[in-house]
N, C-alpha and C positions, 0 to 999 in steps of 0.2 A: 504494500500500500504506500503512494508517494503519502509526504508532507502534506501537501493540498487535500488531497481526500481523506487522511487522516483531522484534519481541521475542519473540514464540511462535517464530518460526524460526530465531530466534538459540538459543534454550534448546533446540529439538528437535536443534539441529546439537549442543549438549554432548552428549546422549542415547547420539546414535545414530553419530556420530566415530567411535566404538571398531571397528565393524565395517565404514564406509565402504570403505575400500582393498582390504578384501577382498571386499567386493560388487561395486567394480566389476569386479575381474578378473574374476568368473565370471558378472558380467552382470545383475544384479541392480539394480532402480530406485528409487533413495530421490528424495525432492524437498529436500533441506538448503541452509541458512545456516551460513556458518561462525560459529567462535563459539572466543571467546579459552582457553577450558577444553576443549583439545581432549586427547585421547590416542588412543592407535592398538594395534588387536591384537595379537598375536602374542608372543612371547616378550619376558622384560624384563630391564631391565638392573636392576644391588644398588643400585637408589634408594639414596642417602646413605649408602651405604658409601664407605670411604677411596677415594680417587681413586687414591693411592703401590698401598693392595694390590693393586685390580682391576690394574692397571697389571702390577704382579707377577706377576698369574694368566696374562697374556695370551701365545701363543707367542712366540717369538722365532726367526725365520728371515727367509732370503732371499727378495726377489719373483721370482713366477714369473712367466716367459715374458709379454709383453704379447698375444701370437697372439691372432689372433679376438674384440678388443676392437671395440667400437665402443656407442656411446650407447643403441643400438637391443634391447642385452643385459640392459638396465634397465628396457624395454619403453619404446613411443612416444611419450615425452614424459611429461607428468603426469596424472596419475589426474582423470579428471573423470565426476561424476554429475550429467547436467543443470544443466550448464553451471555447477558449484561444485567448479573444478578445486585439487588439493595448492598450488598456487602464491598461487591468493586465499583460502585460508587460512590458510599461513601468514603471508601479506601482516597481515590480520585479526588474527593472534595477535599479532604483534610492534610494527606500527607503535601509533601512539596517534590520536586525533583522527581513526577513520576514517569515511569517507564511504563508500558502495555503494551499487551501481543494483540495480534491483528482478531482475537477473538472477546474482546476487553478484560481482558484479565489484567488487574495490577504486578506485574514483575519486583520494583523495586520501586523504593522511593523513602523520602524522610520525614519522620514526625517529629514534633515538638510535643511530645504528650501534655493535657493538659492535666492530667491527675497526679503524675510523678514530677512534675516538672524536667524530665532529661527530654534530650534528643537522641531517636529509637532510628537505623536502620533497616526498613522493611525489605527484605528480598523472598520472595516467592517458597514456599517447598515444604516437605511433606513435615523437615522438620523446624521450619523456619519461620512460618506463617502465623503461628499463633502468637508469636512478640509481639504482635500487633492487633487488637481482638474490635470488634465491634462491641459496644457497650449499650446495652439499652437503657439511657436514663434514667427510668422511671423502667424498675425488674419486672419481668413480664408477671412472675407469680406474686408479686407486690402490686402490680396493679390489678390484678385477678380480685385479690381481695378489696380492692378498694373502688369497685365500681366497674369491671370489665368483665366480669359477668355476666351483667345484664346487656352488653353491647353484643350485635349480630356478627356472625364470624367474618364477613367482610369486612366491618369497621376494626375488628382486631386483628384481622392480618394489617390493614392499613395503620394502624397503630405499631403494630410489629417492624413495619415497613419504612414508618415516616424520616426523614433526615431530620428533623427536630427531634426526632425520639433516641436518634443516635450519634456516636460521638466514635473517631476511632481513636483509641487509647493503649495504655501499657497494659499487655496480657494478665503478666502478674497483679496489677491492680486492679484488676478487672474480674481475677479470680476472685481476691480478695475481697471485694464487695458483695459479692454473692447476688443471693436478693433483699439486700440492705437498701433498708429507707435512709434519711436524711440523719436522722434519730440514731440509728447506727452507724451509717458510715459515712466519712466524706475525703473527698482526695484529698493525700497528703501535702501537694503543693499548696498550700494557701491561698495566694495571691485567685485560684480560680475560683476557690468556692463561692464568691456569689454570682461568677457566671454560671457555675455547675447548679446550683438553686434556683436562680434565673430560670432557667430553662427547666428544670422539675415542673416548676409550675406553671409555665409555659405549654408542656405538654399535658397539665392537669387539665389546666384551664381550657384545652382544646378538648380534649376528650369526657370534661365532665368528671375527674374521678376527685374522689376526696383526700383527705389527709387525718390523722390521727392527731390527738394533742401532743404529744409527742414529739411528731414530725411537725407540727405549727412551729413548735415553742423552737426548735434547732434549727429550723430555717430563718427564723424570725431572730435570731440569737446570732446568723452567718451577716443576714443583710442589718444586723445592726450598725456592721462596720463599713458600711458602703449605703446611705442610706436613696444614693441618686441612682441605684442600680435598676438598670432598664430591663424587658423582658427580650430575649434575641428575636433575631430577623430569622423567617424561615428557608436563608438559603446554608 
């Protein structure tokens, strides 16, 4: 593939991103390249409104029942259209310096993890790839119990799916987190956590789920030290 056709694919993948995840649930065939300007349909969260308000709006209650959880509620893994699956996208958004084969696969490339604060060489392979992990903001079995339940399994693949809902990050601290709330866990870099908050409820706020006292008081406890913290943009 020259340079130029490789750059048309990059730019059709900005285009046509908005409606990807919902095309593939219902089956629908695009040919895409990811591409750093992504955003994704469906309902939005108050772009750059107060991080403290939305926070405010959001319920407060106990988690329900973990019953009939399982990974598989989120639907099969990640969203893939011809073999340009949610994972080598956001690989593509986040790291920098990246490399891909002509089938969109991420090869190599460099993050600035935003949870350990190092700088991570990502290179492709069987035993190489997980230094790099996709992190779902807001734990799939943490938000099960807090409202995702009662959401139709398209809306929780799409949730599963969102670029706001994901971040790529250090593997290790990504194991580490588990399915930790606020309340339990928060990246050890500092300086991020009220972006990493930010956007918790950012994806709360879009999908409607709630939050525990708990999880109120520890987020509310991060943006105390940042109190002009905005909510992110969804690309």
């Amino acid at each position: 593939m020259t340079h130029l056709h490789r750059r048309r694919r990059v730019l059709l993948m900005a285009c046509v991103l908005a409606g990807l995840l919902a095309a593939a649930i219902i089956g629908s065939d695009f040919s895409v390249h990811p591409s750093k300007q992504t955003k994704v349909a469906g309902n939005t969260a108050s772009v750059g409104a107060s991080a403290q308000d939305a926070l405010d709006q959001l319920t407060i209650k106990g988690r329900a029942p973990k019953t009939d959880y399982a990974r598989e509620q989120f639907g099969a893994g990640w969203v893939s259209v011809n073999g340009c699956d949610t994972r080598n996208i956001i690989l593509y958004r986040d790291l920098t310096n990246v490399v891909t084969d002509e089938s969109c696969q991420v090869q190599t490339g460099t993050l600035d993890d935003p949870y350990s604060g190092k700088t991570l060489n990502f290179l492709r392979g069987a035993g190489t790839s997980t230094a790099v992990q996709i992190d779902h903001v807001i734990a799939l079995s943490d938000a099960w119990q807090k409202g995702a339940q009662a959401m139709t399994m398209t809306d929780r693949i799409k949730f599963a799916n969102d670029p706001l809902e994901l971040l790529a990050v250090d593997g290790p601290s990504n194991q580490q987190k588990s399915d930790g709330d606020a309340a339990t866990w928060l990246p050890s870099h500092v300086p991020f956590r009220c972006q990493y908050v930010a956007r918790q409820i950012a994806v709360k706020q879009k999908y409607s789920l709630w939050v525990t006292q708990a999880e109120y008081d520890a987020i509310k406890r991060v943006l105390g030290a940042c109190p002009g913290q905005l909510l992110p943009s969804e690309e």
